[in-house]
TIGUPA-684594 format. One record per atom (N, C-alpha, C): residue in three letters; x, y, z. Coordinates in steps of 0.02 Angstrom, whole numbers, plus 32768, in hexadecimal, padded with zeros to 4 digits. Layout:
N
ALAXYZ...
//
This chain:
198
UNK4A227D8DE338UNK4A497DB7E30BUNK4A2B7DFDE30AUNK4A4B7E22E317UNK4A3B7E5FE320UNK4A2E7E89E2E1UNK4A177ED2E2D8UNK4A097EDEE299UNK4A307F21E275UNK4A4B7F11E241UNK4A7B7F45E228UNK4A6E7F82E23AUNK4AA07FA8E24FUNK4A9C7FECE25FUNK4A858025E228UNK4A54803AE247UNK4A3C8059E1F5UNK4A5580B3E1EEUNK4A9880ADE1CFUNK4AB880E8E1CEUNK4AB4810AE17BUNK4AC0815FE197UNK4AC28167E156UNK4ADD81BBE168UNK4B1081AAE136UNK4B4E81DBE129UNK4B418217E133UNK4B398257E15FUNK4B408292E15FUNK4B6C82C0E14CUNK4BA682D1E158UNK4BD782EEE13EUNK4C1C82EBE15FUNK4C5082F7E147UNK4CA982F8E14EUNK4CBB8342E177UNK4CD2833BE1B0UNK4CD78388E1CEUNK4D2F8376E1EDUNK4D4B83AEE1E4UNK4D8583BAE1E8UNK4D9583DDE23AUNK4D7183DEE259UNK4D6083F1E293UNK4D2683FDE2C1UNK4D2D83FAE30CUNK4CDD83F3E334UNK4CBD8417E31FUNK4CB88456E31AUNK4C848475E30CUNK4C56847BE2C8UNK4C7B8448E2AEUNK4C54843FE259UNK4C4083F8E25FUNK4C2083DAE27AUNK4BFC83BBE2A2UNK4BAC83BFE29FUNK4B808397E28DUNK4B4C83ACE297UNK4B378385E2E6UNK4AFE83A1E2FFUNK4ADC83AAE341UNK4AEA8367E360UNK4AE38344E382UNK4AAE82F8E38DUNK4A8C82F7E3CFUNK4A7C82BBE3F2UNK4A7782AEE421UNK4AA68271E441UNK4AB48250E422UNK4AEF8236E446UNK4B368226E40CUNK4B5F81F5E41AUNK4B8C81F2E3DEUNK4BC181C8E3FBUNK4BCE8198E3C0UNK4C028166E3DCUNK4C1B817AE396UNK4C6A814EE3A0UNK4C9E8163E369UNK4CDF8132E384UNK4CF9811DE32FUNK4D2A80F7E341UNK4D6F8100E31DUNK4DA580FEE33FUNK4DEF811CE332UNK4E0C80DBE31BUNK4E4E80E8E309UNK4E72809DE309UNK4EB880B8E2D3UNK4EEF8098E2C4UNK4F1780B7E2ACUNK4F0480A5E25FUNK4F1380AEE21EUNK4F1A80A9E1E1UNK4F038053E1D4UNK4EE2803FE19DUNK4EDA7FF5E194UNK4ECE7FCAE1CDUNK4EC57FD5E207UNK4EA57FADE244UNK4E4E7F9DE229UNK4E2C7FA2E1F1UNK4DFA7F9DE1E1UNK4DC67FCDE1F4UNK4DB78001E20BUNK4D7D8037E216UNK4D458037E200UNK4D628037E1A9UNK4D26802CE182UNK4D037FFAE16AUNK4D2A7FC3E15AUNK4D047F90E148UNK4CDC7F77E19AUNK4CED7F88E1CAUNK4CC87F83E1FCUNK4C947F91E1F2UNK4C7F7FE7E1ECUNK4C518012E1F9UNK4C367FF6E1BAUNK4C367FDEE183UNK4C0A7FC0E154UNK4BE77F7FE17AUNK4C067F4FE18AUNK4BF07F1BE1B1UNK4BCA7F27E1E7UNK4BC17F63E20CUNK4B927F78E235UNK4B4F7FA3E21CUNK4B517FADE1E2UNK4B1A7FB2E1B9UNK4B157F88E18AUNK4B247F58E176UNK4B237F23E145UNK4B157F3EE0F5UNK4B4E7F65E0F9UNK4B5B7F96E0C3UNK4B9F7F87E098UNK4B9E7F94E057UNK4BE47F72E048UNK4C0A7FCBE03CUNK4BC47FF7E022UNK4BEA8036E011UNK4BDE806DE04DUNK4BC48058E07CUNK4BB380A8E0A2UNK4BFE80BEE0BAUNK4C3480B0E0D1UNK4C8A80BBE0D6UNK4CB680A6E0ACUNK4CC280CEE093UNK4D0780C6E054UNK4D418088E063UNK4D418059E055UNK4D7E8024E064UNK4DB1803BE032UNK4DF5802BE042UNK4E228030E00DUNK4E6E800DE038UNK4E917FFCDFF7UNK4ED17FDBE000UNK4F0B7FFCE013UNK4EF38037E017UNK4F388073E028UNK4F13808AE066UNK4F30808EE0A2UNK4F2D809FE0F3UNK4F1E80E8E0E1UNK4F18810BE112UNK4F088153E109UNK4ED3817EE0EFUNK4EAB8152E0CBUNK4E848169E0A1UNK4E4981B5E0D3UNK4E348198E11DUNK4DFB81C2E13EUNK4E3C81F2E158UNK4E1B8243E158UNK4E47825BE14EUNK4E1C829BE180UNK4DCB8280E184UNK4DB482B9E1A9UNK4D8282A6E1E3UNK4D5682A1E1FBUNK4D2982A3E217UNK4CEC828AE209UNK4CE0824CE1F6UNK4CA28242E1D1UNK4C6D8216E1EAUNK4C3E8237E200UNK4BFC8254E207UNK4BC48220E1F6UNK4BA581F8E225UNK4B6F81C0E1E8UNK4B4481CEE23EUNK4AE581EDE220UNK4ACD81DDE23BUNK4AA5818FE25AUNK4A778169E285UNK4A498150E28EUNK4A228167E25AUNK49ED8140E22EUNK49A18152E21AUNK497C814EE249UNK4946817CE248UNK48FE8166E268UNK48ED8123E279UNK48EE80EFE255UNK48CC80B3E264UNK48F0809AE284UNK492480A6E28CUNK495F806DE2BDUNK495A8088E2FDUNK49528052E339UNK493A8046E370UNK49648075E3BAUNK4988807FE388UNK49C880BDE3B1UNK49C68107E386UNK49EB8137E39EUNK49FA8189E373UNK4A28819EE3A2UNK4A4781B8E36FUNK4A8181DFE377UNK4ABC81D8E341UNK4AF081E3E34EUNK4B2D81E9E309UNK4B6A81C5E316UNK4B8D81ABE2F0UNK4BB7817EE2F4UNK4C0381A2E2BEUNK4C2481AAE2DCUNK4C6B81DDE29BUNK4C9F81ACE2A7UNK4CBE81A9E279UNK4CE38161E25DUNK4D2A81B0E252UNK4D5381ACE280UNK4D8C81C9E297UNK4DEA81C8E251UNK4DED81F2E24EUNK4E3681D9E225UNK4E5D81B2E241UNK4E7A8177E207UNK4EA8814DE22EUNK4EFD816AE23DUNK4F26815BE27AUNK4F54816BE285UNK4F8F8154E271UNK4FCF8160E26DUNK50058138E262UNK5014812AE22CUNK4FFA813CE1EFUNK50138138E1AEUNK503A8158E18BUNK507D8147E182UNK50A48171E159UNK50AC8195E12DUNK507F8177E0F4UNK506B8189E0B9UNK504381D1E0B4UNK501181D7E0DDUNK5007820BE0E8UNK501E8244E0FAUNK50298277E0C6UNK502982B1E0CEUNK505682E5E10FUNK508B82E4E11DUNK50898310E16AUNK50678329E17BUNK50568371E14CUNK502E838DE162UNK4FFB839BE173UNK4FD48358E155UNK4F92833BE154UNK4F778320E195UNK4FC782ECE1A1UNK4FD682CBE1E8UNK4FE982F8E228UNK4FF28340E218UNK4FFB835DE258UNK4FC5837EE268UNK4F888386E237UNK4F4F8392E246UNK4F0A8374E27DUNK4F258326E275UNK4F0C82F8E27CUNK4EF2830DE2CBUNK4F30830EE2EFUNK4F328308E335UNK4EF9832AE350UNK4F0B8370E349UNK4EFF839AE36DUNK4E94839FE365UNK4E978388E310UNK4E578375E301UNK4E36833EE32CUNK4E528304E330UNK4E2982D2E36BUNK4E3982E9E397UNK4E6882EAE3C1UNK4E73830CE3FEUNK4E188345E40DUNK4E218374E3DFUNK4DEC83A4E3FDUNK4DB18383E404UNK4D9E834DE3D2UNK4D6C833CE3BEUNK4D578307E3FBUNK4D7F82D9E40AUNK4D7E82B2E43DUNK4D7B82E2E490UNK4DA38309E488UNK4D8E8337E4D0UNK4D53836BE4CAUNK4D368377E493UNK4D16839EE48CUNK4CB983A3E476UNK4CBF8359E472UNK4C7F8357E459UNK4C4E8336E48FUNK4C24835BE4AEUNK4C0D834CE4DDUNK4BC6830CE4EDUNK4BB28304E4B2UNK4B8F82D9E49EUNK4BA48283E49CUNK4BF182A0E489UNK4C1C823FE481UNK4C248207E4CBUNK4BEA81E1E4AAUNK4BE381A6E4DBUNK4C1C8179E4EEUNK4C2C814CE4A6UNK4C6D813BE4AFUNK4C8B8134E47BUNK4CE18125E486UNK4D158122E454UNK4D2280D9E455UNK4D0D80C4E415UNK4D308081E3F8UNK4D658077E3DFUNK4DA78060E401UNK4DE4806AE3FEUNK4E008017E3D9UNK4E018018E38BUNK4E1D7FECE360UNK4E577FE9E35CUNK4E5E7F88E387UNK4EB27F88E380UNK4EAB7F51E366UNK4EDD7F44E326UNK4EDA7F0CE2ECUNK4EEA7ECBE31DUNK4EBA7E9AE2FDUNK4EBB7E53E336UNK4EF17E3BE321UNK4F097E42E2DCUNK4F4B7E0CE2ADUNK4F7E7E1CE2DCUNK4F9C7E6CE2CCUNK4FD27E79E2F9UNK4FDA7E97E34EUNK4FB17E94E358UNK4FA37EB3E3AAUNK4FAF7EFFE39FUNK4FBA7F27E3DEUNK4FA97F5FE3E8UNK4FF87F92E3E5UNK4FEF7F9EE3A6UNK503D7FE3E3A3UNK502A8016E3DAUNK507E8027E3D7UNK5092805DE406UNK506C8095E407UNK503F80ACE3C4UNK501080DEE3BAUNK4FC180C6E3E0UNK4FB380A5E3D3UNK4F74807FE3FDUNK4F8C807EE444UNK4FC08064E46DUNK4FC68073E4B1UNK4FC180C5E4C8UNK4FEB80F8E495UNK4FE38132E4A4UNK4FA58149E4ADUNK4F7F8142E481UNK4F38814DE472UNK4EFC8143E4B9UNK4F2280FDE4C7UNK4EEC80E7E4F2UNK4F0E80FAE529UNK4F4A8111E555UNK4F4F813AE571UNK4F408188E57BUNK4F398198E546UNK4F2F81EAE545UNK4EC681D6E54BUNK4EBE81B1E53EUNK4E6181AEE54BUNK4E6D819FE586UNK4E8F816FE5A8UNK4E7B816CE5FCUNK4E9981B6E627UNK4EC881D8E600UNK4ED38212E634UNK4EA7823FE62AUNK4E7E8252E5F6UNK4E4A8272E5FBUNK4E0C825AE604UNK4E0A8217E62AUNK4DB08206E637UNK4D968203E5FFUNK4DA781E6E5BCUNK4D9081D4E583UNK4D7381A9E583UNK4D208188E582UNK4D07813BE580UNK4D188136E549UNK4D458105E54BUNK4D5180DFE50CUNK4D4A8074E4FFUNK4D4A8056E4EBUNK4D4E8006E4E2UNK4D757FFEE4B4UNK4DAA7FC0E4C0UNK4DC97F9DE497UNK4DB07F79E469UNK4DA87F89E41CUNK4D917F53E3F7UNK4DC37F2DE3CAUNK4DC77EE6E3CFUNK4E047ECCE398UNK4DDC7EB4E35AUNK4E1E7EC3E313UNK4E027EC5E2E7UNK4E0F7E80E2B2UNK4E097E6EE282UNK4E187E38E26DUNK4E2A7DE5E291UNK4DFA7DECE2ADUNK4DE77D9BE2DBUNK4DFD7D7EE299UNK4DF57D69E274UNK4DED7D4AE241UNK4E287D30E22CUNK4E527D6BE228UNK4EAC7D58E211UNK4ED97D35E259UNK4EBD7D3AE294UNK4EDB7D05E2B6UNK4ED77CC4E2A7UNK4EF97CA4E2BDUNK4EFA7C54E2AAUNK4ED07C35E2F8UNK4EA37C0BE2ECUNK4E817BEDE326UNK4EAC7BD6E350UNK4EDD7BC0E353UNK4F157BACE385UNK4F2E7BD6E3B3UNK4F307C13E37CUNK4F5E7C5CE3B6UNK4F327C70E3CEUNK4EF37C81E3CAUNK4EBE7CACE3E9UNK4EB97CBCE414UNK4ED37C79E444UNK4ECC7C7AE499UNK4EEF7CBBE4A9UNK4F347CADE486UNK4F6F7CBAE4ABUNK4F6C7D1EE497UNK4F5F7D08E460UNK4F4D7D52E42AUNK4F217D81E453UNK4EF17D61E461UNK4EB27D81E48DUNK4EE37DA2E4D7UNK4F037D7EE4F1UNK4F1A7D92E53DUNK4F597DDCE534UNK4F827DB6E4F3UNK4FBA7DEAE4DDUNK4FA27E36E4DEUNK4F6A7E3CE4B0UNK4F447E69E498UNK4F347E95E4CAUNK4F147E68E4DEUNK4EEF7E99E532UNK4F207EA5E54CUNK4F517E86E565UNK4F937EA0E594UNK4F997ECCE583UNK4FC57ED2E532UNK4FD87F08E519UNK4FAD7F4EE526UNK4F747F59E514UNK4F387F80E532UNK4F297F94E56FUNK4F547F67E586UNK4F477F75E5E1UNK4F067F7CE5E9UNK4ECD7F4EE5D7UNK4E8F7F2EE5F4UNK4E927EF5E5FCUNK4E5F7EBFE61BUNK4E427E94E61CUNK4E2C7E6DE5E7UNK4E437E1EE5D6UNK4E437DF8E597UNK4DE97E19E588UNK4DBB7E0BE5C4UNK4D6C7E06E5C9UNK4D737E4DE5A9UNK4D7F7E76E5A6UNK4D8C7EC7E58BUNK4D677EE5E553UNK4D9A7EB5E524UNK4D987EB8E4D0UNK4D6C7E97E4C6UNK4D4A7EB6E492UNK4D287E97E45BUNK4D3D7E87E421UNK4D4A7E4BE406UNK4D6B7E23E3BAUNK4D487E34E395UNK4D427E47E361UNK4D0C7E4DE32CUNK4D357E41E2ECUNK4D157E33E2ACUNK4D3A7E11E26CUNK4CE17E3AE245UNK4D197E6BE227UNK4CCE7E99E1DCUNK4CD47E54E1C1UNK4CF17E30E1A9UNK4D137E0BE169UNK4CD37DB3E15CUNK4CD27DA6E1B4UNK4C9C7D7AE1CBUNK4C777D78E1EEUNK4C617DC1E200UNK4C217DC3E228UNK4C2F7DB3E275UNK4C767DB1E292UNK4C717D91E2D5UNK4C7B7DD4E2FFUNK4C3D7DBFE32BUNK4C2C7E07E36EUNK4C1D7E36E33FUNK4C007E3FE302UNK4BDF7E69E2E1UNK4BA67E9BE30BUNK4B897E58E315UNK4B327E5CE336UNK4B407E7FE381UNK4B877E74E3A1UNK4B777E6CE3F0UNK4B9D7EC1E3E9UNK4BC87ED4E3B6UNK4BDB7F21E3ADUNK4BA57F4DE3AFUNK4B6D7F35E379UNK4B397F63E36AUNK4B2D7F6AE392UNK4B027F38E3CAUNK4AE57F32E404UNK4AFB7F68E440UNK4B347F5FE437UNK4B577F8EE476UNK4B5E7FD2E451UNK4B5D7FE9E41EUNK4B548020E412UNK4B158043E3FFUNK4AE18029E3F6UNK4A9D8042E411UNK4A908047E455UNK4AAB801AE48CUNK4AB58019E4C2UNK4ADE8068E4EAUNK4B158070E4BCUNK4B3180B5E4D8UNK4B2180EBE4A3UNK4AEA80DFE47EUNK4ADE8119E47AUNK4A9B813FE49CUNK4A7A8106E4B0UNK4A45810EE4E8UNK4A4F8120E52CUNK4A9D811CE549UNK4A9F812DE593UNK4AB38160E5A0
//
């Protein structure tokens, strides 16, 4: 079992250049309620370091959580606004784009993009866009699915292959992970100390 990621909150930037420095940097996208945060708590075994809430939309900027010193990796990890939510704001939502967009082409430090597509319902038309517009620009990015948990053990198989199709990767591709029970908790962290070291 691997050991909680020991993060801690730097600041909300509305664009790249408000950004502080790093040396490397992973970061993960995903559309509205696909889970982000209760993730990124579960990867520090934190219940408060990311705001959870029942209304989608809530990350709205850029937010920023270094490595500490003692943890066996360094560098920065930014937990991305979620996409596709209605509720939100237009004008809030036409901001959005052009903000990841730069941030994702622009930050020269970003190792990789963890691309959250909800395990319950497979991968919307916004998640295929997404993960097309990262392969036309040479974006490293990985598929991670979210809520293992809310599948039913029966569909999984089938759930698991759908998923990936849809994604246009390889079932072996994705990574399943569940904040909710700890599953592929340990093997996420792992690979992301892993890319933030290469």
């Amino acid at each position: 079992m691997s050991k909680p990621l020991a993060l801690r909150f730097v600041t909300s930037a509305d664009r790249l250049d408000t950004l502080p420095p790093t040396t490397a940097e992973v970061t993960v996208v995903g559309r509205s309620n696909v889970g982000k945060s209760s993730l990124l708590n579960a990867l520090a075994n934190r219940r408060d370091l990311a705001k959870t809430s029942k209304t989608p939309g809530r990350t709205q900027l850029l937010n920023c959580f270094e490595l500490e010193p003692h943890d066996s990796a360094e560098g920065t990890f930014v937990d991305c606004p979620g996409y596709g939510y209605a509720k939100t704001p237009k004008s809030v939502r036409r901001g959005f784009q052009p903000m990841i967009e730069g941030y994702l082409l622009g930050r020269e430090e970003l190792r990789m993009v963890g691309v959250l597509v909800d395990g319950e319902i497979g991968p919307t038309k916004l998640d295929v866009q997404l993960l097309e517009w990262l392969r036309h620009h040479d974006v490293p990015h990985t598929v991670i699915a979210t809520k293992h948990d809310k599948v039913k053990s029966k569909a999984r198989e089938r759930r698991k292959r759908d998923l990936a199709e849809g994604c246009g990767v390889e079932k072996g591709d994705v990574l399943w992970v569940s904040a909710h029970n700890g599953v592929n908790v340990d093997v996420l962290r792992d690979r992301i100390r892993g890319w933030l070291a290469s």
